[in-house]
TORGUTOR-648855 format. One line per 10 residues: number of its first residue (from 1); for each residue z negated, y negated, x of C-alpha. Coordinates in steps of 0.001 Angstrom, whole numbers. Layout:
NUM) Z,Y,X; ... $
***
This chain:
1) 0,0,0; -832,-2417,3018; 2441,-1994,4568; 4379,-2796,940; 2187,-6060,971; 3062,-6383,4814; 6426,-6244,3650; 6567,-8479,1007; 4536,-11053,2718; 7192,-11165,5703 $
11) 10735,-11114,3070; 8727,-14308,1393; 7970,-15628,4830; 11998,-15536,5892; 13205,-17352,2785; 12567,-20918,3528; 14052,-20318,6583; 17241,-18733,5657; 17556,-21966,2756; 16847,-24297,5467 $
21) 19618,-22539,7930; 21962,-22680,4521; 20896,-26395,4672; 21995,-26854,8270; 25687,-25478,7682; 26218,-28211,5360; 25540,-30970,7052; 28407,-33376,7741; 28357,-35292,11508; 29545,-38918,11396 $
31) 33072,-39158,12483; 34704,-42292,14341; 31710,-44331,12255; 31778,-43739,9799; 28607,-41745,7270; 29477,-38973,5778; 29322,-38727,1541; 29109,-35576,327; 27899,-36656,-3151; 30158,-39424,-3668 $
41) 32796,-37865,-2377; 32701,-33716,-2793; 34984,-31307,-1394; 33787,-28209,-1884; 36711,-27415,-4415; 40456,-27708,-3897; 40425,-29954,-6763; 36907,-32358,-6113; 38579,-32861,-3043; 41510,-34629,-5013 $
51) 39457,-36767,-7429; 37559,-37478,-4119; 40948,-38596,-2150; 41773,-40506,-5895; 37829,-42257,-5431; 38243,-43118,-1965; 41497,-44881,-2148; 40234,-46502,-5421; 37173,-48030,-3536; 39539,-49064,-522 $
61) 37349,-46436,1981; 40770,-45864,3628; 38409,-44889,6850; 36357,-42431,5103; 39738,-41121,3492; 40999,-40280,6994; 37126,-39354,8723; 36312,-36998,6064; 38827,-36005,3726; 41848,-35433,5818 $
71) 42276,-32569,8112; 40521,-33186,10633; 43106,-31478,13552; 45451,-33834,12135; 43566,-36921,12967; 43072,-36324,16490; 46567,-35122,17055; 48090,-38408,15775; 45480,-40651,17657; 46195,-38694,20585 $
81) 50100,-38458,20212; 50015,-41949,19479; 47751,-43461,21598; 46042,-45221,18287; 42536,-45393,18348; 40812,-44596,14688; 40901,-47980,13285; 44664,-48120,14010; 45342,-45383,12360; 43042,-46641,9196 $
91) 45326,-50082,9191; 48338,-47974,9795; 47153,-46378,6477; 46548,-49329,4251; 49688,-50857,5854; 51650,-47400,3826; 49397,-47711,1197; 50685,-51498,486; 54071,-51398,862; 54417,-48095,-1168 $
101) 52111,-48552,-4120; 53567,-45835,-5950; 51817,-43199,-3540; 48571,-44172,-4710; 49995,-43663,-8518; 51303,-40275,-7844; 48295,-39204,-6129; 46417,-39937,-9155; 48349,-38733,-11650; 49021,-35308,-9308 $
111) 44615,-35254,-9206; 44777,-35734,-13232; 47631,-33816,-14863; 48685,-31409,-11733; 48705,-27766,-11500; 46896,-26195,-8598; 48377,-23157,-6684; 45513,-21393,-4470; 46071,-18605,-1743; 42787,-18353,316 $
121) 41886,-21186,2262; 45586,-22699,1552; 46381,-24792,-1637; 48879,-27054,-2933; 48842,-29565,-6005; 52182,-30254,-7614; 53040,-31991,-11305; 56537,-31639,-13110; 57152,-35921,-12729; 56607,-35580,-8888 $
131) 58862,-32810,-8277; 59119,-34107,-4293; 55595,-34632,-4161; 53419,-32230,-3400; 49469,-32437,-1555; 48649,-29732,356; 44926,-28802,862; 43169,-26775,3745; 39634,-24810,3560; 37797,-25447,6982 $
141) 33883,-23948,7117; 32457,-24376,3324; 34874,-28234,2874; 38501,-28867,1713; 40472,-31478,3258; 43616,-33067,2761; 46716,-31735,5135; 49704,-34329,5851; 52359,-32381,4472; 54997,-33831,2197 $
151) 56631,-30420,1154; 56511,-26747,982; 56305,-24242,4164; 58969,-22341,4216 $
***
């Protein structure tokens, strides 16, 4: 009976430590500056990622748009292939995002009305009025992210 209790006492014992070690996989490190939000902006889901793409660009957090949301691979390859530090790459952004409002539109609409096609850690949103316009998503660890991709792998 002593050892059941022994037992017991040492399966209770390990649970706050395997929540707290849960805890620590989730945390999100600063990147370029800029504080991570994981409650503003979610991404555990192919499609919170979108509405949190949609919120970001709404609010004008172009930076956290690019520090969080996008792939992550993708950011340092352009700042390195370009030679742009991070807030180059941010005005670069807004700089597209002005002189072609309609992405903004389309990305909202696709977030809204699109259909979602998921294979693993690969996704893609696409909506019959965008038929050139498609958002790829990438699963990396327990977060999705936006990938730059403007149409489908072949």
């Amino acid at each position: 009976m002593r050892s059941v209790a022994t037992i017991i006492m040492l399966v209770l014992a390990s649970l706050p430590l395997a929540a707290q070690e849960k805890k620590e996989k989730e945390i999100v490190q600063t990147r370029f500056g800029v504080l991570p939000n994981v409650e503003l902006y979610p991404q555990s889901e192919p499609k919170e990622l979108l509405n949190s793409v949609v919120k970001a660009l709404q609010q004008g957090r172009v930076e956290y748009l690019l520090a969080h949301l996008t792939d992550p691979s993708f950011i340092e390859s352009r700042m390195r292939n370009s030679n742009a530090s991070f807030s180059e790459l941010v005005e670069v952004a807004k700089a597209k995002l002005k002189e072609d409002p309609d992405l903004y539109r389309s990305i909202r609409i696709i977030a809204r009305e699109g259909e979602l096609a998921e294979q693993g850690d690969v996704a893609m949103f696409s909506q019959k009025d965008f038929k050139d316009r498609k958002i790829f998503v990438v699963k990396i660890g327990q977060r999705w992210f936006i990938r730059n991709e403007r149409t489908e792998k072949k």
